[in-house]
C-alpha positions as CSV (number, residue, x, y, z in Angstrom):
1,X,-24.0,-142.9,48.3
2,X,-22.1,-144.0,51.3
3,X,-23.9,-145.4,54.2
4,X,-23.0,-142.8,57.2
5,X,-24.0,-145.9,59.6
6,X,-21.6,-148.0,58.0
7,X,-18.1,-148.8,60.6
8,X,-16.3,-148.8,57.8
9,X,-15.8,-147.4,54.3
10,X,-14.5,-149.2,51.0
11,X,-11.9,-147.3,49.5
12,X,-10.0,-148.7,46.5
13,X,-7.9,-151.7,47.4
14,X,-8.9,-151.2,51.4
15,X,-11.4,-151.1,53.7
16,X,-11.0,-148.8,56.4
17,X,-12.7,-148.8,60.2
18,X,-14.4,-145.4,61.2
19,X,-15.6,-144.3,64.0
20,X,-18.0,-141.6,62.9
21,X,-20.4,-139.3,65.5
22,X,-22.3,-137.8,62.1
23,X,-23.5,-141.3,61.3
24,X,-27.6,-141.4,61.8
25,X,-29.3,-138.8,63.7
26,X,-27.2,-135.9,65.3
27,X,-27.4,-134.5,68.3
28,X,-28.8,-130.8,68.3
29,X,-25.1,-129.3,69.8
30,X,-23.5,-131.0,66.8
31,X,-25.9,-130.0,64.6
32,X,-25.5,-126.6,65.6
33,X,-21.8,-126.3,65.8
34,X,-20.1,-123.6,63.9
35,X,-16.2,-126.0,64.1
36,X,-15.2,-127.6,61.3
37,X,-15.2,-131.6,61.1
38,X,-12.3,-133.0,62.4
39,X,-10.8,-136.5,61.3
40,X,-8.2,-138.0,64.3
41,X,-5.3,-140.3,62.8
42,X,-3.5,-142.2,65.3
43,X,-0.1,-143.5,64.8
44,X,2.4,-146.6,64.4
45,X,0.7,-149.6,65.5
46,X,-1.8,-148.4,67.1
47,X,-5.7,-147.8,66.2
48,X,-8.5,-145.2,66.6
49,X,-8.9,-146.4,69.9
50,X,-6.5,-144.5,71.1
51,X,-8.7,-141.4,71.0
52,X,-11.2,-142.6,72.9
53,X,-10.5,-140.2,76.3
54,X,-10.8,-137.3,73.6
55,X,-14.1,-137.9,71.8
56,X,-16.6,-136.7,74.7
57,X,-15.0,-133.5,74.4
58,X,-14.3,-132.8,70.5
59,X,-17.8,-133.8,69.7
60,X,-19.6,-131.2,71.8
61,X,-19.1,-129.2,69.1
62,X,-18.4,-130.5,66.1
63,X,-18.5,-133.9,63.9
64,X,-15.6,-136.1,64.7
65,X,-14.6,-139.2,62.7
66,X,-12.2,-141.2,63.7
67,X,-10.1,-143.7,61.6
68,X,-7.9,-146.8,61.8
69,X,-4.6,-146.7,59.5
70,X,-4.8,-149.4,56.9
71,X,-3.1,-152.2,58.4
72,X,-4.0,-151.7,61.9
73,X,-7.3,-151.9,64.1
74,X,-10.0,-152.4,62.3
75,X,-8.8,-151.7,58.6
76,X,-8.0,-154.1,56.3
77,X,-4.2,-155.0,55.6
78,X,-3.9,-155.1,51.5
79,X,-0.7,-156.9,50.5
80,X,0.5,-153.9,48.5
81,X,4.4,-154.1,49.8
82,X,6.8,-151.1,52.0
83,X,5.7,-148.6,49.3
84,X,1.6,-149.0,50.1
85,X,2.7,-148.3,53.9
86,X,4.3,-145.4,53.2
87,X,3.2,-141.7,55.1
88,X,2.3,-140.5,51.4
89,X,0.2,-143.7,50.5
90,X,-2.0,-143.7,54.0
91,X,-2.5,-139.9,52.8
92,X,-4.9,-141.0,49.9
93,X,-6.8,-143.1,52.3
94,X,-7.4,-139.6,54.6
95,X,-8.5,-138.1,51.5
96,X,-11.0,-141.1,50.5
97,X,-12.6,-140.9,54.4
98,X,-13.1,-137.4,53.7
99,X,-14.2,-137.6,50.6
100,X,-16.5,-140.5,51.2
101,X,-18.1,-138.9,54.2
102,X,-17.9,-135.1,53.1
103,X,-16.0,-133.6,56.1
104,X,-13.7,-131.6,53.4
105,X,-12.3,-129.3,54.5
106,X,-11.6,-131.1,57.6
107,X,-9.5,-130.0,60.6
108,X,-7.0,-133.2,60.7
109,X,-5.3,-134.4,64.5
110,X,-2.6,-136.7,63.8
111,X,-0.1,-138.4,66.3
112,X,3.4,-139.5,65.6
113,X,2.7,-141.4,62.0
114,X,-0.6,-139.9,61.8
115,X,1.2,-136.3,61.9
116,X,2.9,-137.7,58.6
117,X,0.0,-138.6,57.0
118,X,-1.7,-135.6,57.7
119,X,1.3,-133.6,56.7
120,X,1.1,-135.6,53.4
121,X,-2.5,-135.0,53.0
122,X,-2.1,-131.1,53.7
123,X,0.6,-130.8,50.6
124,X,-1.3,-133.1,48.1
125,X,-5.1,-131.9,48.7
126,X,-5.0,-128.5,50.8
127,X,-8.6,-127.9,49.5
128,X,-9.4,-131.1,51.9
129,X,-7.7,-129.7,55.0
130,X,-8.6,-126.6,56.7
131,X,-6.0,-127.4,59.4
132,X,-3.5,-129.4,61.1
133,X,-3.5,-130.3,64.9
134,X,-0.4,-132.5,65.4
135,X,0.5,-134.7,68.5
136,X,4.7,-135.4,69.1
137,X,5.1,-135.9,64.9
138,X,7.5,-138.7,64.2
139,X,9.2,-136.5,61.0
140,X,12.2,-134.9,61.5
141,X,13.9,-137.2,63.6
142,X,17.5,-137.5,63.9
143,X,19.1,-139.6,60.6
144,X,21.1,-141.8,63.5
145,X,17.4,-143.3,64.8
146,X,17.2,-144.6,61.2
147,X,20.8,-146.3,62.0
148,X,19.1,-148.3,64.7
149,X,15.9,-149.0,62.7
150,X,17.8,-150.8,59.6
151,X,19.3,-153.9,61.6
152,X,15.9,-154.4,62.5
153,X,14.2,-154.1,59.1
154,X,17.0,-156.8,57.5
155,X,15.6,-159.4,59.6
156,X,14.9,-162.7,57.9
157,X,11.6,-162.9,58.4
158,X,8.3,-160.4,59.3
159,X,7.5,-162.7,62.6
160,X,10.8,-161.5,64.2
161,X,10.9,-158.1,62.5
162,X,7.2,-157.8,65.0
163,X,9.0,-159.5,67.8
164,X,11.6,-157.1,67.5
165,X,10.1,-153.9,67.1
166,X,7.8,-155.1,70.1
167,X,10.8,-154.8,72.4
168,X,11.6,-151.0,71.2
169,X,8.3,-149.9,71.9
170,X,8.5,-151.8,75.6
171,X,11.6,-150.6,75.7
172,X,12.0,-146.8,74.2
173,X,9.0,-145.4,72.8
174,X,6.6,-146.2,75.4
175,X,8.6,-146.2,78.2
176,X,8.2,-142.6,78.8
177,X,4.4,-143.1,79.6
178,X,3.7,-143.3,83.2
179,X,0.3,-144.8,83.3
180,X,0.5,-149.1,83.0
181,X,-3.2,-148.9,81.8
182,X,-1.9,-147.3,78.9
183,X,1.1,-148.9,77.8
184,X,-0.6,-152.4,78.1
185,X,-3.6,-150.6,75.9
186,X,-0.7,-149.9,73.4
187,X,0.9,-153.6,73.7
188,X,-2.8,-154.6,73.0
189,X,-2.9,-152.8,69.1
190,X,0.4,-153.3,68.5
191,X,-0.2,-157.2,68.8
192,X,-3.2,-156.6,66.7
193,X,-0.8,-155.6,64.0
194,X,-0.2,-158.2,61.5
195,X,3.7,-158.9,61.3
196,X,3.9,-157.9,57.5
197,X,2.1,-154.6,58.3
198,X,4.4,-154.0,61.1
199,X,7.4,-154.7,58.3
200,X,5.8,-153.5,55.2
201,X,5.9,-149.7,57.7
202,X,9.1,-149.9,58.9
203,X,10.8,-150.4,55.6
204,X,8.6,-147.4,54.4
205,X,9.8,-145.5,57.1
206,X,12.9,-145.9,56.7
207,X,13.1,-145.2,53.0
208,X,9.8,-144.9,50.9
209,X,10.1,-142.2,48.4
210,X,9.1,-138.9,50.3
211,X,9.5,-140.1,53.7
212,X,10.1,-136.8,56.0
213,X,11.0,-139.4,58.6
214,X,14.4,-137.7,59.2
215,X,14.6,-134.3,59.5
216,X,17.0,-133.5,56.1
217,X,13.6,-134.4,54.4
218,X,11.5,-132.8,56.5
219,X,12.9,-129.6,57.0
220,X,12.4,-129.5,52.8
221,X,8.7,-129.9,52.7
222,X,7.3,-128.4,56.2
223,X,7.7,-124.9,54.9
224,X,5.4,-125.9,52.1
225,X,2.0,-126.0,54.2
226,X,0.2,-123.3,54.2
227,X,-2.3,-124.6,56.8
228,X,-2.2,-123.4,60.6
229,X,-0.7,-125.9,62.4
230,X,-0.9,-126.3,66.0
231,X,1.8,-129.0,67.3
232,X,2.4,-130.8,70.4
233,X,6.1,-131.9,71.3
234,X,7.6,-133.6,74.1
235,X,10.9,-131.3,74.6
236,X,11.3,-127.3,73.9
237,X,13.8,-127.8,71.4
238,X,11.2,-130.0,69.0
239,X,8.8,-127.4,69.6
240,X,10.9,-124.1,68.5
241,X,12.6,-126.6,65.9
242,X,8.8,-126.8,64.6
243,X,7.9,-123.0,65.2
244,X,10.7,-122.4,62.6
245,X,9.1,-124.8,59.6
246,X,5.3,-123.4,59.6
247,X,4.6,-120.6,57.2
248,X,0.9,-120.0,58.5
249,X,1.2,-117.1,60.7
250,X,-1.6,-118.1,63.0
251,X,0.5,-121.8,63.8
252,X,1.4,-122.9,67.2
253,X,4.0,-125.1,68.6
254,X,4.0,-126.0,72.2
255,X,6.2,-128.0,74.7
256,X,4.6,-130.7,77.1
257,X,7.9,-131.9,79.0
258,X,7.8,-134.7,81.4
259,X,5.6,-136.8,79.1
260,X,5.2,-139.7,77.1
261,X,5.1,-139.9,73.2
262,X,1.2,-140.7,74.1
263,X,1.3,-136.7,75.0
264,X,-3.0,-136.6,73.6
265,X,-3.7,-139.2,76.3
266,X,-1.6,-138.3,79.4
267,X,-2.2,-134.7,79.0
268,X,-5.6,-134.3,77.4
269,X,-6.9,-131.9,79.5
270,X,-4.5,-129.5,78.4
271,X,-4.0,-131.1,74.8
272,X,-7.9,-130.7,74.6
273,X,-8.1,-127.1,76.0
274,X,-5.2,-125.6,73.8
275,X,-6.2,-127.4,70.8
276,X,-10.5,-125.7,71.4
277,X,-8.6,-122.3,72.3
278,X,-6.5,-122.1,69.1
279,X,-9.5,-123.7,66.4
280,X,-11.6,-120.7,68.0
281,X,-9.0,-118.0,67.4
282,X,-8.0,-118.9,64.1
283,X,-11.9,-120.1,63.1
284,X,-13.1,-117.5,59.8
């Protein structure tokens, strides 16, 4: 029996940090609460921290578990290679929290990577995922960004492949976000990324079997959930591009522009209220 007061959980090969609200006595608003669980997945190099701002909220009515990405925050960092790193492989660890804590079937919120994983999750184990909630997905990016990644990727050595991806984030990723408190909070779990981790991803993104990094792949296996999925894009035409790859009637996509790739912690007021608004309308 797992140990609900455990911080983490052992799954085969890694051990993965959890922040988990069920864990010991629950309060009587949780108790009561007619949502399902929800499991929060961040993304690339960061950790579960970076739901923090949005846990107050979610858990007035439901269990919440947040959960660091093997490799980063907490979570252990198994030496399994690019392929272990991949979207696909960090699905099995989703399924293994879920399993191991019984939140199935779990509404999953994923940002940028985390959106992948849950994507990847929803396709191999639908009976674990009731639905998605998805926060500026990195699949389905242009095939040119992957252009730019490879130089990167070939470096000699992990230490400047970190160094180097470092300087993109500073540079192009989180430089849309307005708020300094935020983007040195991101620097912070970045740096807390081993540099083989932050290789061992890359590579996968670029090219582990299944990747939906690039949007030739993607636009191939979105169609295939049958979840609702309510997503969360930066620009109109990622959002309508998304509208036109769900086949759940009752999925959303909507545009937040003007913001960061962070769009959860910049916006969560409105992040928070559409996401409650929709999980009540489309609730059984």
């Amino acid at each position: 029996m797992t140990d609900r007061t455990a911080k983490h959980i052992q799954l085969p090969g890694v051990r993965i940090g959890i922040d988990d609200n069920g864990a010991g006595p629950r309060p009587p608003d949780v108790t009561r609460a007619a949502g399902e669980p929800m499991l929060l997945v961040h993304g690339w190099l960061g950790s579960r921290a970076s739901w923090t701002g949005q846990l107050p909220r979610l858990r007035a009515h439901r269990r919440v578990v947040s959960m660091d990405l093997r490799g980063h925050g907490a979570s252990s960092a198994p030496a399994t290679g690019s392929t272990g790193y991949s979207a696909g492989a960090m699905a099995a660890d989703l399924a293994g929290v879920i399993g191991a804590l019984d939140l199935a079937p779990a509404v999953v919120m994923g940002h940028s990577l985390g959106a992948s994983a849950a994507t990847h999750l929803a396709l191999d184990r639908p009976d674990l995922v009731s639905a998605l909630v998805l926060i500026d997905p990195d699949y389905g990016g242009d095939p040119a960004q992957g252009r730019t990644l490879e130089p990167i990727a070939a470096l000699p050595d992990d230490r400047r492949i970190k160094d180097a991806v470092a300087e993109m984030f500073r540079n192009r990723i989180d430089a849309g976000t307005r708020s300094a408190a935020l983007r040195a909070a991101h620097a912070r779990d970045l740096d807390a990324v081993p540099p083989a981790v932050v290789a061992a991803t890359l590579r996968a993104i670029i090219d582990a079997p299944g990747s939906i990094r690039f949007r030739d792949a993607a636009e191939t296996v979105l169609p295939r959930r049958r979840q609702p999925v309510l997503s969360f894009h930066r620009t109109r035409e990622r959002a309508d591009w998304e509208r036109g790859l769900t086949a759940h009637p009752a999925s959303r996509a909507v545009a937040v522009p003007g913001c960061g790739h962070w769009i959860h912690q910049e916006r969560p007021d409105l992040v928070m209220g559409e996401t409650e608004r929709w999980l009540d309308r489309i609730r059984p």
